[in-house]
C-alpha positions as a LaTeX table, in Angstrom:
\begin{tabular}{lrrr}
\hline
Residue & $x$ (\AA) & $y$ (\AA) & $z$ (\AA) \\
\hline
Unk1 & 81.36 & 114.30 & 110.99 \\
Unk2 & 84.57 & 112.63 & 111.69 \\
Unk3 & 87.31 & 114.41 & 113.95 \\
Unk4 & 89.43 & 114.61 & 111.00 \\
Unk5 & 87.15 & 116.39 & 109.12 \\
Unk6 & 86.09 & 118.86 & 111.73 \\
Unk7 & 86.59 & 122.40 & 110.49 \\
Unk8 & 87.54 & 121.55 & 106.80 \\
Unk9 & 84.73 & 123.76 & 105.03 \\
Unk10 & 86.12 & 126.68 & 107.46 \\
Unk11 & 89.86 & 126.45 & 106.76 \\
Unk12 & 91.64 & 126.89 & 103.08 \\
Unk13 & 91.88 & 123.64 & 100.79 \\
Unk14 & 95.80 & 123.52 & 100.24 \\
Unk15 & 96.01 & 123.36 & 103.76 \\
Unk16 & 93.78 & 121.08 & 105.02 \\
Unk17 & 94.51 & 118.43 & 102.35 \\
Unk18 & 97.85 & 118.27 & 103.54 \\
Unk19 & 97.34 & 118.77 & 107.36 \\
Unk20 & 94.42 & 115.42 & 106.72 \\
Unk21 & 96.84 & 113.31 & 104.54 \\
Unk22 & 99.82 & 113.92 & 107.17 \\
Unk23 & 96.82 & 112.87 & 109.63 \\
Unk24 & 95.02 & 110.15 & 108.24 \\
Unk25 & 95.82 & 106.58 & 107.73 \\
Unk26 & 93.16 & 105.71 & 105.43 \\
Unk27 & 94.46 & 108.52 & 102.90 \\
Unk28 & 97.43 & 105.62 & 102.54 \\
Unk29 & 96.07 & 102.91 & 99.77 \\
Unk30 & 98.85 & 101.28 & 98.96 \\
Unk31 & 102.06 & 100.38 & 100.48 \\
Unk32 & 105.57 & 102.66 & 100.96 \\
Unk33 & 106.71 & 100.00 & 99.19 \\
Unk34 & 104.37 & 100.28 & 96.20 \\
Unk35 & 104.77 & 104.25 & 96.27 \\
Unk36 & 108.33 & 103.54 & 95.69 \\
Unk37 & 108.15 & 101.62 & 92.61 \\
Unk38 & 105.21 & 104.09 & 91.43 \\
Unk39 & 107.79 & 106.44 & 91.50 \\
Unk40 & 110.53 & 104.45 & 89.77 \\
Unk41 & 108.35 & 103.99 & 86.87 \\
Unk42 & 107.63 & 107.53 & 86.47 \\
Unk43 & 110.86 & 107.50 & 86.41 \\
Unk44 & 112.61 & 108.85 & 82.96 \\
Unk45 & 115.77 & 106.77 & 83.55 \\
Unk46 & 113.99 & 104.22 & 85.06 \\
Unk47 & 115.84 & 100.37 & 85.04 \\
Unk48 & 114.41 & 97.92 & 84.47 \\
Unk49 & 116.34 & 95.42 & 86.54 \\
Unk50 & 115.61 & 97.43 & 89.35 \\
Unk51 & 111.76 & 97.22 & 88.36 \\
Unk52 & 111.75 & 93.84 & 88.61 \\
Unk53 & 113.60 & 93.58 & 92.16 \\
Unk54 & 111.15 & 95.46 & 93.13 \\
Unk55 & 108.23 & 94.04 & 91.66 \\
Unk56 & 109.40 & 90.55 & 93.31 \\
Unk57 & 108.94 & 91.54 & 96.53 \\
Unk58 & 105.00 & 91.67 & 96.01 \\
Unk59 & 103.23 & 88.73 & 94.67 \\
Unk60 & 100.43 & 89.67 & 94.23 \\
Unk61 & 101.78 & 92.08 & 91.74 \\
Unk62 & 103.95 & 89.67 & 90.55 \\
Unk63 & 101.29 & 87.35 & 89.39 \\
Unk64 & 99.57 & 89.73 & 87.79 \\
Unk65 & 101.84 & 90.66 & 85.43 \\
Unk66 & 103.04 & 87.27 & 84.64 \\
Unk67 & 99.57 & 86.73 & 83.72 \\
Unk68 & 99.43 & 89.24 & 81.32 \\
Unk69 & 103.26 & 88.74 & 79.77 \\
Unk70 & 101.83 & 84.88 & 79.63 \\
Unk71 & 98.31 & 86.79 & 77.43 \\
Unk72 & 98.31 & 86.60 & 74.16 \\
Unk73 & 98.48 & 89.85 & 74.22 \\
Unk74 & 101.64 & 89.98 & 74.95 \\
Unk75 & 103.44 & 86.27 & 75.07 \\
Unk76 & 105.72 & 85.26 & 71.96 \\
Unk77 & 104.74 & 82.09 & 71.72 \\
Unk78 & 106.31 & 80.58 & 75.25 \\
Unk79 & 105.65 & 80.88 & 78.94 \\
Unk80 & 107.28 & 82.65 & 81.42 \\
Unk81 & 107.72 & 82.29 & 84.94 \\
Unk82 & 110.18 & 84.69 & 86.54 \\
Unk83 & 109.66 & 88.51 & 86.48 \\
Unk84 & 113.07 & 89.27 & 85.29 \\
Unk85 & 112.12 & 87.01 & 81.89 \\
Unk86 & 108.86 & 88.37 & 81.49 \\
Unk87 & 109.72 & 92.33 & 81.71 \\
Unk88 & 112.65 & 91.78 & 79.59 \\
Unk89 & 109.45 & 90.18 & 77.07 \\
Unk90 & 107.36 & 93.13 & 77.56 \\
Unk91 & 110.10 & 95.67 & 77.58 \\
Unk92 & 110.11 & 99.07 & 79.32 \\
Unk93 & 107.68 & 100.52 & 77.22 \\
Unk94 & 104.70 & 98.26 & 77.89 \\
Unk95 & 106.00 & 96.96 & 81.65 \\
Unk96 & 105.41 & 100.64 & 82.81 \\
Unk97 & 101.53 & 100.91 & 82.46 \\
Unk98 & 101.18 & 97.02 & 83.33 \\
Unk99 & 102.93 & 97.18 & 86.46 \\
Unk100 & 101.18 & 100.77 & 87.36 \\
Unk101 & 98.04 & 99.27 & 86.91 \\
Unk102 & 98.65 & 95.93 & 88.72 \\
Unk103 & 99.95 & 98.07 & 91.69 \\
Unk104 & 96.93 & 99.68 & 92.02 \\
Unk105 & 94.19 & 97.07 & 91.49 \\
Unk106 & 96.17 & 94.61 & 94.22 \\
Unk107 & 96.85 & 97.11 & 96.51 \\
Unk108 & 93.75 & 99.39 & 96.86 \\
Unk109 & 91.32 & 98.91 & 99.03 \\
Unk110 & 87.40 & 98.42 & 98.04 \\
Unk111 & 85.28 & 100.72 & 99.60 \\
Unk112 & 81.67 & 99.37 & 101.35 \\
Unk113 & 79.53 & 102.10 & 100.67 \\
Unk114 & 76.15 & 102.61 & 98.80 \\
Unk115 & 76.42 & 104.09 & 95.37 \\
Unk116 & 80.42 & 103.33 & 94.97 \\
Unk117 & 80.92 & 100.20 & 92.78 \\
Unk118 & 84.77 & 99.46 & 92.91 \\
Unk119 & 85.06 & 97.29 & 89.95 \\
Unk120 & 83.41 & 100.15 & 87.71 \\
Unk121 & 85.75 & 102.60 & 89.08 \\
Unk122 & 88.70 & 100.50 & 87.69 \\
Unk123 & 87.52 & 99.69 & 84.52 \\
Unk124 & 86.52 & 103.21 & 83.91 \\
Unk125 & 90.11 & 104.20 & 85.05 \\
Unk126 & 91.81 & 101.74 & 82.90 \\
Unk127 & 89.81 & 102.65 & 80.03 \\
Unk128 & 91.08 & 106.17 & 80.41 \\
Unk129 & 94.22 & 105.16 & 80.91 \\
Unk130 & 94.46 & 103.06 & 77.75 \\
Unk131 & 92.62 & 106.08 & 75.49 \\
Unk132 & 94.79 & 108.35 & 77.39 \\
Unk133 & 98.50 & 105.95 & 76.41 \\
Unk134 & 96.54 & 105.47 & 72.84 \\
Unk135 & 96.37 & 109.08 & 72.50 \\
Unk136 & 99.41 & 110.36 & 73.51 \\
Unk137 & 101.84 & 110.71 & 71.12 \\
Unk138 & 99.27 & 112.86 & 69.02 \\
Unk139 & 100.00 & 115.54 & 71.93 \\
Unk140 & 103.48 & 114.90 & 71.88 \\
Unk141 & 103.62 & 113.28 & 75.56 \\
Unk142 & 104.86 & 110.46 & 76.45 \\
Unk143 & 102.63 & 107.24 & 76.29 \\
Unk144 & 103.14 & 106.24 & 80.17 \\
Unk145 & 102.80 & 109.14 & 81.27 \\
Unk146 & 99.27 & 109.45 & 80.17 \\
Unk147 & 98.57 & 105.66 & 80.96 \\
Unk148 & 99.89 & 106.98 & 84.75 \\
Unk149 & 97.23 & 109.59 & 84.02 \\
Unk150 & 94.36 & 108.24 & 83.28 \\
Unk151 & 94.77 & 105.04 & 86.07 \\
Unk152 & 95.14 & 107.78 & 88.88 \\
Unk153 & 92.66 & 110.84 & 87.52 \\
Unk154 & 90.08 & 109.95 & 89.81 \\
Unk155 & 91.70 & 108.16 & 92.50 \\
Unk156 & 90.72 & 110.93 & 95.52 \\
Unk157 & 87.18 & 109.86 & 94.89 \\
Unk158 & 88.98 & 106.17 & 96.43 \\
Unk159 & 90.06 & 108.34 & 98.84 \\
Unk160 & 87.08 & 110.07 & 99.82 \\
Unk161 & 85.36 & 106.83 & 99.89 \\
Unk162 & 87.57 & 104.52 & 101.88 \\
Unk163 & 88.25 & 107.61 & 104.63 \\
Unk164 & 84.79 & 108.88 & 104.95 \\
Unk165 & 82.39 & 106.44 & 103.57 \\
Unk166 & 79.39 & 107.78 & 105.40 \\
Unk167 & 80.05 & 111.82 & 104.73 \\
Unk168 & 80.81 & 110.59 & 100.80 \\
Unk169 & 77.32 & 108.23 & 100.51 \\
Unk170 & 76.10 & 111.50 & 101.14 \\
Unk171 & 77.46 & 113.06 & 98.15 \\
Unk172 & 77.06 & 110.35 & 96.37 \\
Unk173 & 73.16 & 110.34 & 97.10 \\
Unk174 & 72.66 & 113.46 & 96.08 \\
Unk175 & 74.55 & 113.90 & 92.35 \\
Unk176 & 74.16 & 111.82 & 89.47 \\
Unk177 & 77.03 & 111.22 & 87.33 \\
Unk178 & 77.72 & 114.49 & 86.25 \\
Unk179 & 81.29 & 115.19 & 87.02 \\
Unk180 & 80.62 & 118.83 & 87.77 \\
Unk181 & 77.82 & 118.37 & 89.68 \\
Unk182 & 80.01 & 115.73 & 92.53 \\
Unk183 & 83.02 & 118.34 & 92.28 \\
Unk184 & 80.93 & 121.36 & 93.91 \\
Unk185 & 78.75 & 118.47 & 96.26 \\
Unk186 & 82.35 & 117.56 & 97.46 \\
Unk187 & 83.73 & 120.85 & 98.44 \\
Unk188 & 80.19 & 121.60 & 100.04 \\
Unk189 & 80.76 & 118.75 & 102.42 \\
Unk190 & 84.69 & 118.34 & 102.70 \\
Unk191 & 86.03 & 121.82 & 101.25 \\
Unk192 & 88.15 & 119.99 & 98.52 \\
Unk193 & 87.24 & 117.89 & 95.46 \\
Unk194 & 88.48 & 114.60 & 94.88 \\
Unk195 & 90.94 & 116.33 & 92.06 \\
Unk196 & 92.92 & 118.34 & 94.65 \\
Unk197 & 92.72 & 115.55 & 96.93 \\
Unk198 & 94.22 & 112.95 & 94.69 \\
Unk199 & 96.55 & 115.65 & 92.97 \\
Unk200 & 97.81 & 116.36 & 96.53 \\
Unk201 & 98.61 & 112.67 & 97.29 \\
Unk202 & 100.31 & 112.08 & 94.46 \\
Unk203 & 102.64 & 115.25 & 95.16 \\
Unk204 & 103.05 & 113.43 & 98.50 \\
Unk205 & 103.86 & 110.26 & 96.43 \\
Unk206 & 106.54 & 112.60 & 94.35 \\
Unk207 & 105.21 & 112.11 & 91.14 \\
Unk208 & 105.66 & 113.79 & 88.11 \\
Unk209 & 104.54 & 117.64 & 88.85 \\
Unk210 & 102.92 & 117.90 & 84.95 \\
Unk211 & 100.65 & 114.32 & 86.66 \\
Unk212 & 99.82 & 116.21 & 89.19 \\
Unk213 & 99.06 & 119.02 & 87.33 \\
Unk214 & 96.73 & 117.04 & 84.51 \\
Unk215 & 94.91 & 115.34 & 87.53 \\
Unk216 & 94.07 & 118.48 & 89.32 \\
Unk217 & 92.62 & 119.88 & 86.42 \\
Unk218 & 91.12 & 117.40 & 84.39 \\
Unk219 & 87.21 & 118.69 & 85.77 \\
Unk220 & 88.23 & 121.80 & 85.20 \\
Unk221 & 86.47 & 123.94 & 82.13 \\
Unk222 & 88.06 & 123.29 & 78.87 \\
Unk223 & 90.76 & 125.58 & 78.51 \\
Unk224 & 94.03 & 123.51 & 77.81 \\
Unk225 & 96.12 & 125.46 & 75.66 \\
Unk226 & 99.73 & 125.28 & 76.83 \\
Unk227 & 98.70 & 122.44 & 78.54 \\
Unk228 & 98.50 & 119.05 & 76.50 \\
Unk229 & 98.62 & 116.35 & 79.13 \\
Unk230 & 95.40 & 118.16 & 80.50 \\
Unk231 & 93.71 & 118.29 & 77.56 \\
Unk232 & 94.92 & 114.63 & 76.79 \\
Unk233 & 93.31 & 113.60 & 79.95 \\
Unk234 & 90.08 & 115.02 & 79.87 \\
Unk235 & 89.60 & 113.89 & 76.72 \\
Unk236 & 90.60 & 110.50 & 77.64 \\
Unk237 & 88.23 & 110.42 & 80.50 \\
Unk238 & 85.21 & 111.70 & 78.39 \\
Unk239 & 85.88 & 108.65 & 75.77 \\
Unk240 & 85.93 & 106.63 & 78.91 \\
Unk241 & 82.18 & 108.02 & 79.61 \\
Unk242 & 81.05 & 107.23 & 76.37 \\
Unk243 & 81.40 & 103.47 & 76.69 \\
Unk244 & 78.57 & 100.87 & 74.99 \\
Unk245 & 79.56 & 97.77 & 76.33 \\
Unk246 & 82.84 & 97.36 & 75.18 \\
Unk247 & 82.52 & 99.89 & 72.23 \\
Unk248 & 84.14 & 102.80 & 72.44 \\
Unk249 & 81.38 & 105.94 & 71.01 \\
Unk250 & 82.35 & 108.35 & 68.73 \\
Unk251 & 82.46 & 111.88 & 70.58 \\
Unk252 & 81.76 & 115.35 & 68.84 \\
Unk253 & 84.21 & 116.75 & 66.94 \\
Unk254 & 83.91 & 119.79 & 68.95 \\
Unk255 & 85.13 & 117.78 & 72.21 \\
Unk256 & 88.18 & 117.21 & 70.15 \\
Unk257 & 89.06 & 120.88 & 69.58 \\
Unk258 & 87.94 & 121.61 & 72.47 \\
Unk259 & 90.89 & 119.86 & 74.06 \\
Unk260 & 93.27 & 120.45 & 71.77 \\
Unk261 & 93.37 & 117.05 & 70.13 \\
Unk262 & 95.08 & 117.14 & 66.90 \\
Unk263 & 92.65 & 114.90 & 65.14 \\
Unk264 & 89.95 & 114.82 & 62.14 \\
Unk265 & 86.68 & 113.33 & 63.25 \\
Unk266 & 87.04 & 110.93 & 60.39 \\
Unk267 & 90.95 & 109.75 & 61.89 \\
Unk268 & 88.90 & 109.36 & 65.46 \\
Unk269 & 86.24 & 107.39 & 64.17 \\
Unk270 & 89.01 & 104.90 & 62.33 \\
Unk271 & 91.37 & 104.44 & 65.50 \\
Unk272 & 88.35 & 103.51 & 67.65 \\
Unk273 & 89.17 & 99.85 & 66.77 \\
Unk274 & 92.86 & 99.65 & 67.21 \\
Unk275 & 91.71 & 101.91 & 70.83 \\
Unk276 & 89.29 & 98.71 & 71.63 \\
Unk277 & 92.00 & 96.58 & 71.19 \\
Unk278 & 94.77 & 98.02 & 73.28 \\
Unk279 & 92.43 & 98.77 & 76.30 \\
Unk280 & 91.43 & 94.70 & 75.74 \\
Unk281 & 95.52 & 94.15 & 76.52 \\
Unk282 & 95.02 & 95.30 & 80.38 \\
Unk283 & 91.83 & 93.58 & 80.87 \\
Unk284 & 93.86 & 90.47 & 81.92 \\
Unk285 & 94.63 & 92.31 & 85.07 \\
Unk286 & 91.55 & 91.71 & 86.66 \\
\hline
\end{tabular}
């Protein structure tokens, strides 16, 4: 076991998260500077001048969203070469989840260990996040903020990966992909589950507290009343696991109520289209 994990499964969770992200360098995946414009577009009043300042300063980033203003997803008919031009194209709106998601997928690093394939953990998280943006305003939340949701609901499995890879090939060796199932194999082996560890360094990251909250919880047994961005989220991820291809699956109805989506089976089954299609918009990301 690694010193920084020495002790963890003796010691109380809130504490010990916090005590290892103070502690550990690897529990860092993207820049100060990226964590800063995270939080400006979580931002209500964010502005969108400042966005794209800030969004010049990393190319990487920058290219990637010039290559999706330039998709046809989203181009008007003319290309565009400076940020400014291209997030005034976009708007706030649809610049908030674009630039989220390029942040992440240019600034993260790819774990190297058995059983953790780093290019299925994005698309599954961008798939959530799309269903999750899709969804929203049936819950009455705001369409970023579950797009923020769904990109980050399973990013202290990154975490445990990139900080511990040999502990977590462990874990991963012995569950299959039942969500559950890798929650209690994690706090056997680190005394936390990747939902209070990513939860925890997104409070460290200062975003939204109702994120947070969604991201903490979103394993946790249905039970979301009072609580729509959780029940938004789960459900977003479980449409995310029911993936043919490309194809988005129909889901029980029951998974529906269950969550406390305000939707008919047969008003499901005839957005899964127009769901296909806006997760296809982020695709040019990659």
């Amino acid at each position: 076991m690694t010193p920084a994990l020495q002790g963890v499964a003796s010691m109380s969770a809130p504490y010990e998260i916090q005590r290892i992200l103070t502690q550990s360098e690897e529990l860092a995946p993207v820049s100060p500077a990226a964590i800063q414009l995270l939080q400006m577009l979580n931002d209500p009043d964010a502005d969108l001048r400042q966005i794209a300042d800030k969004v010049r300063l990393d190319p990487v980033v920058s290219l990637r969203v010039l290559r999706a203003a330039n998709s046809a997803h989203f181009s008007r008919g003319r290309q565009v070469s400076a940020i400014s031009e291209a997030l005034m194209i976009l708007g706030l709106t649809q610049a908030r989840p674009l630039i989220s998601a390029a942040i992440m997928l240019s600034n993260t690093r790819a774990p190297k260990l058995p059983g953790f394939d780093a290019n299925q953990f994005w698309h599954h998280s961008i798939w959530a996040a799309a269903n999750a943006e899709y969804l929203s305003t049936a819950v009455r939340e705001a369409p970023w903020i579950g797009f923020t949701c769904g990109l980050l609901h399973d990013l202290g499995r990154l975490l445990f990966a990139n900080a511990w890879p040999q502990e977590y090939a462990r874990v991963l060796t012995n569950v299959t992909s039942d969500d559950a199932a890798l929650c209690v194999a994690e706090k056997e082996v680190f005394g936390f589950d990747h939902t209070e560890l990513g939860a925890a360094l997104l409070e460290q990251w200062h975003l939204p507290a109702d994120v947070c909250q969604a991201i903490r919880l979103h394993h946790q047994p249905a039970n979301t009343t009072g609580l729509p961005l959780v029940g938004l989220l789960q459900f977003a991820d479980e449409m995310a696991n029911h993936i043919d291809g490309q194809h988005l699956q129909m889901v029980p109805a029951e998974m529906m109520q269950a969550h406390q989506i305000p939707l008919s089976e047969e008003q499901l089954q005839a957005a899964l289209p127009a769901m296909e299609k806006h997760h296809e918009r982020y695709m040019v990301l990659f």
